[in-house]
C-alpha positions in Angstrom: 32.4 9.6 24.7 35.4 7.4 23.9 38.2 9.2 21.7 37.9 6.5 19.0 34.3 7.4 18.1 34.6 10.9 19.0 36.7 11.2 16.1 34.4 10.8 13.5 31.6 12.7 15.5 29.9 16.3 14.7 31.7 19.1 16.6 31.0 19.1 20.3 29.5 22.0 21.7 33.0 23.1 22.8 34.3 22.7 19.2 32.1 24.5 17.5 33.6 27.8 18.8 36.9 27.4 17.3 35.7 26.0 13.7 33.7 28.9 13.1 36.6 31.7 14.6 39.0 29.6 11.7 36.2 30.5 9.1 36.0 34.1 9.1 39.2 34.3 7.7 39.1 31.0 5.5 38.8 32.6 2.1 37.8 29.6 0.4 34.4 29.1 2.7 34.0 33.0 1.8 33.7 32.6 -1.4 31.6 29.3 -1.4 28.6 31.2 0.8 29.1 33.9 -2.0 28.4 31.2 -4.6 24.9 29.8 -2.8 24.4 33.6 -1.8 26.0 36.9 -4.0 24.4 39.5 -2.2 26.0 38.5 1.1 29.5 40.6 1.6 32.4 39.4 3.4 31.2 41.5 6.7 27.8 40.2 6.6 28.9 37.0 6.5 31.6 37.2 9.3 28.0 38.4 11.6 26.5 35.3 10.8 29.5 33.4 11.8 29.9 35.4 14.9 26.0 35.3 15.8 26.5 31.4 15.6 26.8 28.9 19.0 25.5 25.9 18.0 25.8 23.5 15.1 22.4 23.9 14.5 22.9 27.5 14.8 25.5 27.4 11.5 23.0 24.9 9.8 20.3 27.4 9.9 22.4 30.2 9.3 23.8 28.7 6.1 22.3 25.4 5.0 18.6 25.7 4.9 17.9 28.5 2.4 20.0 26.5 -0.2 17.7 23.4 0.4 14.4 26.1 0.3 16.3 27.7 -2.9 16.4 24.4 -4.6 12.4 23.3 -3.4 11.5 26.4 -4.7 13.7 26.8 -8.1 13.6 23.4 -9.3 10.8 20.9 -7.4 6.9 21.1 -8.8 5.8 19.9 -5.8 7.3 18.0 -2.8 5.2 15.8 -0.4 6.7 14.3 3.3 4.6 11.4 4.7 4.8 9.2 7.5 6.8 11.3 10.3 3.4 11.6 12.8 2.7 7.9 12.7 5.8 7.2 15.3 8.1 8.8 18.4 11.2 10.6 15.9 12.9 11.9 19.1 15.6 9.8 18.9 16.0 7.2 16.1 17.9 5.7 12.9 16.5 6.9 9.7 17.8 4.4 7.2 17.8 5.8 3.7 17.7 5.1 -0.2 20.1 6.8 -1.7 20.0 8.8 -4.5 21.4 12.5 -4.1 24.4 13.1 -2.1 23.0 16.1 -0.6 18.9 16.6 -0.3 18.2 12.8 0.6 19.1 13.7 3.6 18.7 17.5 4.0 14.6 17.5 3.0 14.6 15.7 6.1 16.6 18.5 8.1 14.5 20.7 6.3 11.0 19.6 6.9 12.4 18.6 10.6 13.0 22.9 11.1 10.0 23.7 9.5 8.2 21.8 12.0 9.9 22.8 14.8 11.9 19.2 15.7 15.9 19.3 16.4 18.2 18.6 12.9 19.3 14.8 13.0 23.1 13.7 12.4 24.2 12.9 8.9 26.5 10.4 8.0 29.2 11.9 5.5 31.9 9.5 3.8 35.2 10.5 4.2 35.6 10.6 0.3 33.6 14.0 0.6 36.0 16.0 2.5 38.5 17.1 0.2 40.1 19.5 2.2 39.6 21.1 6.0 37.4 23.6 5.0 35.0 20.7 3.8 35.8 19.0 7.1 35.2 21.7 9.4 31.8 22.3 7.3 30.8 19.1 7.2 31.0 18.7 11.0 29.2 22.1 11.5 26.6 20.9 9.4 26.1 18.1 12.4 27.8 15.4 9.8 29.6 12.0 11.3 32.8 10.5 9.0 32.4 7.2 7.7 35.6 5.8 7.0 35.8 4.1 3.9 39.2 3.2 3.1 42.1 1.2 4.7 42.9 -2.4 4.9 40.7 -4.9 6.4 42.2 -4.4 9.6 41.4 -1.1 9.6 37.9 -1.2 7.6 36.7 -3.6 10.4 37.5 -1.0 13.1 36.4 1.7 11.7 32.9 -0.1 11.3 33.3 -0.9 14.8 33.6 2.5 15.8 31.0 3.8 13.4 28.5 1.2 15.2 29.4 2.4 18.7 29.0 5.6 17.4 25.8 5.3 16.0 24.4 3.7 19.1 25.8 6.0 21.5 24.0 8.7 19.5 20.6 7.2 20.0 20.3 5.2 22.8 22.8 7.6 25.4 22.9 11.3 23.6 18.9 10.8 22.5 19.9 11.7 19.1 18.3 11.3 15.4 21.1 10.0 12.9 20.3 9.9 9.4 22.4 7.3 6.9 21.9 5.5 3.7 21.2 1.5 3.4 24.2 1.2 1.5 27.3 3.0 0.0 27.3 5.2 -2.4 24.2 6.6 -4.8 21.8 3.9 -6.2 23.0 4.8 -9.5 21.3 2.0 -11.8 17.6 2.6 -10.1 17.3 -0.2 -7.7 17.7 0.3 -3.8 18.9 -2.9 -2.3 19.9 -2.7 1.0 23.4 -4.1 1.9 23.1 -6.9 4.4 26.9 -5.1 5.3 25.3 -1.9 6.7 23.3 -4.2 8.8 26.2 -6.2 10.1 27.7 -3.1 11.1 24.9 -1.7 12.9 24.9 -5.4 14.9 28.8 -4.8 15.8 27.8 -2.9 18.7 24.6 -4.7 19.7 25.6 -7.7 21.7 24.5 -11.1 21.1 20.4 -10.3 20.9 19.9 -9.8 17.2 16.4 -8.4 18.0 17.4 -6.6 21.0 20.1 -4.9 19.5 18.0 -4.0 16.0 15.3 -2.1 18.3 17.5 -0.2 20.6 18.4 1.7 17.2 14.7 2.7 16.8 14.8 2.3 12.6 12.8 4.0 10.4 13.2 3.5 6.7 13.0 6.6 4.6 12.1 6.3 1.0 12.7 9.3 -1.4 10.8 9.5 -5.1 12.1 12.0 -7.7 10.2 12.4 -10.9 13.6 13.7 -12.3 16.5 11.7 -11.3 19.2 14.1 -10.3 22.5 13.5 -11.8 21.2 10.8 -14.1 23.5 10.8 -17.2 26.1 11.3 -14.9 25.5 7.9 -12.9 24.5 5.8 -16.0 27.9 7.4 -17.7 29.9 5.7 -14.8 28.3 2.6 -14.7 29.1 2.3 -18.5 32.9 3.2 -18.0 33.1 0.6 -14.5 31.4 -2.1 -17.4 33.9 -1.2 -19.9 37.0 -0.6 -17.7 36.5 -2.5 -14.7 36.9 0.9 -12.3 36.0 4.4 -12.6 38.3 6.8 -11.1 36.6 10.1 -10.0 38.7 13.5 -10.6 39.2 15.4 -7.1 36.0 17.6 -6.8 33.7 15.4 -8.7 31.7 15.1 -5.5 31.3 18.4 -5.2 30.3 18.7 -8.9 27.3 16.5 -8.1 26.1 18.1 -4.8 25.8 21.4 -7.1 24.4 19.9 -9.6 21.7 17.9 -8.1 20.9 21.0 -5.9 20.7 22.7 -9.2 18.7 20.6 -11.6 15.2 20.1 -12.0 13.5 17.4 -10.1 10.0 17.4 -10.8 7.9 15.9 -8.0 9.6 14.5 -5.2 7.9 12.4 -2.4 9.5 11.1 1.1 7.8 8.3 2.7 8.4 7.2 6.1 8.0 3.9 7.9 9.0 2.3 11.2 10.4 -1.2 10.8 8.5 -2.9 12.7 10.0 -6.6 13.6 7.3 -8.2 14.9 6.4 -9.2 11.5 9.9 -10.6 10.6 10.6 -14.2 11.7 14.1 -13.9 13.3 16.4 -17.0 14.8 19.1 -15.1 16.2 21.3 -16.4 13.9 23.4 -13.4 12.4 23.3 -14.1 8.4 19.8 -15.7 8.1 18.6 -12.3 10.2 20.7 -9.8 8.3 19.2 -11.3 4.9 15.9 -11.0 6.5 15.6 -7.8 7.7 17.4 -6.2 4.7 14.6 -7.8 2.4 11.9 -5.8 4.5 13.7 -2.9 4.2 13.9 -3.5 0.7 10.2 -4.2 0.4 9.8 -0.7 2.7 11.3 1.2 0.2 10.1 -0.4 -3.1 6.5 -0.8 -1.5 7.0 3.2 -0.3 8.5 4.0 -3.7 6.3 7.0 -5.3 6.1 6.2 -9.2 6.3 9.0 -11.8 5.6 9.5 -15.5 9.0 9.6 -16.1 9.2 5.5 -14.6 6.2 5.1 -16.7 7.2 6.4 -20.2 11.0 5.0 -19.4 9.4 1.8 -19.0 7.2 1.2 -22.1 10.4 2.8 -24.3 12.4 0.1 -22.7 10.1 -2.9 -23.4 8.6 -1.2 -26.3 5.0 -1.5 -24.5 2.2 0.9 -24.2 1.5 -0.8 -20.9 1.6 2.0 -18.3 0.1 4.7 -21.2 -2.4 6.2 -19.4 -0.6 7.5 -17.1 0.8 10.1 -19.1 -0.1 12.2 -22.0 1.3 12.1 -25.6 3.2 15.9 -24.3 4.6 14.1 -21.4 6.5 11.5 -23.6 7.6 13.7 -25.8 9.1 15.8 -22.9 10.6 12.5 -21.5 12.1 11.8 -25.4 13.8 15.2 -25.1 14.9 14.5 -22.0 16.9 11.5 -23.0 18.5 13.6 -25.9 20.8 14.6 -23.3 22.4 11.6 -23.5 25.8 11.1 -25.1 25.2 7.7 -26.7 23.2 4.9 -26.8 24.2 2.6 -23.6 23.9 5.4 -21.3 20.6 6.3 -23.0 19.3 2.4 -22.5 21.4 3.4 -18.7 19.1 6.0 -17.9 16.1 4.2 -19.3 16.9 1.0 -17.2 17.3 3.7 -13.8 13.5 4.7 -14.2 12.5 1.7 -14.8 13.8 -0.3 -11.7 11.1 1.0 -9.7 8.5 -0.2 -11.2 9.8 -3.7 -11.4 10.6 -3.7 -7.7 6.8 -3.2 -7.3 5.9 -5.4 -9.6 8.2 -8.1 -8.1 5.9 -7.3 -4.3 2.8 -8.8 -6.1 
């Protein structure tokens, strides 16, 4: 592998030794597994460390009973779709976005559960704070994307994120897992950037078509009936409208992994499709193709979207209809109303309403 993607790669095999020696003494990672787990002592969790090889190894021994602790505690129900309808061995699931942590870990979960090898996860670089983060992040098989620099550097680092991600899959046989654009859909509606695209193509050569199948792409789409960190996202999106910029405090992150591994979710769905190009009238012409294929992943997701009461109710307050009405009861909306309470005034309260309804317009604009 060449030093310049290697960088921003998972721990090799011959890395993962010395990350997990460094944390049996890290006192901060101590605690942290105390957090997600009280009963475990300091001994017991220096075993587990020791009893570790792999990165898969650490991800079992410390990440999946917090994604089965939040399932359990705070989903009604969660349904996975689509994964035996094509070859996952090695391939490029390309997400909607809308928690930091379990869009991507129901995957890894339902992926163990089944008995198929964890994927890589992209990470931004915003997320690790500090080493311990780092060395976790890697040991939980996470790649860095880079997200800051000048241009100069922002277009490298996209260049070595796309020889990364195509090493991955077409020479190490290896599932990656990353979102269709940056950063959490906070407003409700998952448009692909056309830039994630035409980072993906940095790699590929001059066969647009060619270079878009070697990645294998299957489009993920993730439904929660309770969106997690809602008030949160809508308050941001008030202060960017107000101020112009909204600067987050150092472990805000953080704050919102917790909290959307926390919170109640309701029903959650995950729908999987292969995008299949054979449908898709490409030129080979790099901007007409880019807008094209990020509209069928767009139509993907918002087709694959799984509607809730929640974007039924949110809608008819919104457009002060009764349209969608029997698709909840009169003890549903009131729930919903209660919901919204939570609110801290009334522009993130129209915020919030506005994120639960975007789905439904999305379908309505397919028909």
């Amino acid at each position: 592998m060449d030093e310049s993607i290697k960088s921003i790669a998972p721990y090799s095999d011959s890395e993962v030794s010395q990350a997990l020696i460094s944390l049996q003494t890290n006192e901060e990672f101590i605690k942290s597994v105390q957090f997600f787990y009280p009963s475990w002592s300091r001994e017991n969790i220096i075993l587990k460390l020791q009893s570790c090889k792999t990165c898969a190894d650490f991800q079992v021994s410390f990440i999946e009973m917090i994604i089965k602790n939040s399932i359990n505690n705070t989903m009604d129900s969660l349904e996975i779709v689509g994964l035996d309808t094509f070859d996952n061995s090695n391939c490029l699931y390309l997400s909607n976005h809308r928690d930091i942590f379990l869009d991507s870990a129901l995957l890894q979960n339902h992926l163990y559960d089944i008995g198929k090898p964890f994927t890589e996860i992209s990470l931004g670089d915003n997320l690790m704070v500090n080493e311990t983060m780092k060395k976790v992040a890697k040991l939980n098989n996470m790649f860095t994307v880079l997200r800051n620099g000048s241009r100069s550097e922002i277009l490298k680092n996209s260049i070595n994120l796309s020889e990364y991600l195509r090493y991955s899959i077409a020479v190490k046989k290896t599932s990656s897992w990353i979102a269709h654009r940056n950063g959490r859909t906070k407003d409700g509606n998952d448009v692909t950037s056309p830039g994630l695209l035409k980072m993906l193509l940095l790699s590929g050569g001059f066969d647009i078509e060619k270079a878009i199948l070697e990645l294998n792409i299957v489009i993920s789409t993730i439904s929660y009936e309770y969106e997690p960190c809602a008030f949160e996202k809508a308050n941001e999106l008030s202060i960017v409208e107000k101020e112009g910029k909204y600067q987050k405090h150092e472990f805000e992150n953080i704050y919102s992994i917790l909290k959307g591994i926390n919170e109640k979710k309701g029903n959650v769905k995950l729908v999987f499709e292969k995008l299949d190009l054979s449908k898709l009238s490409l030129l080979n012409n790099r901007k007409q193709d880019v807008l094209t294929i990020s509209k069928e992943i767009d139509r993907i997701i918002h087709s694959n979207y799984q509607l809730w009461k929640t974007n039924y109710i949110a809608y008819d307050i919104l457009y002060n209809e009764t349209k969608f009405q029997n698709y909840y009861s009169e003890k549903d909306f009131q729930d919903f109303k209660n919901y919204l309470a939570k609110s801290l005034n009334d522009d993130i309260y129209c915020r919030v309403l506005e994120m639960y309804s975007y789905p439904i317009k999305n379908k309505l604009d397919l028909n």
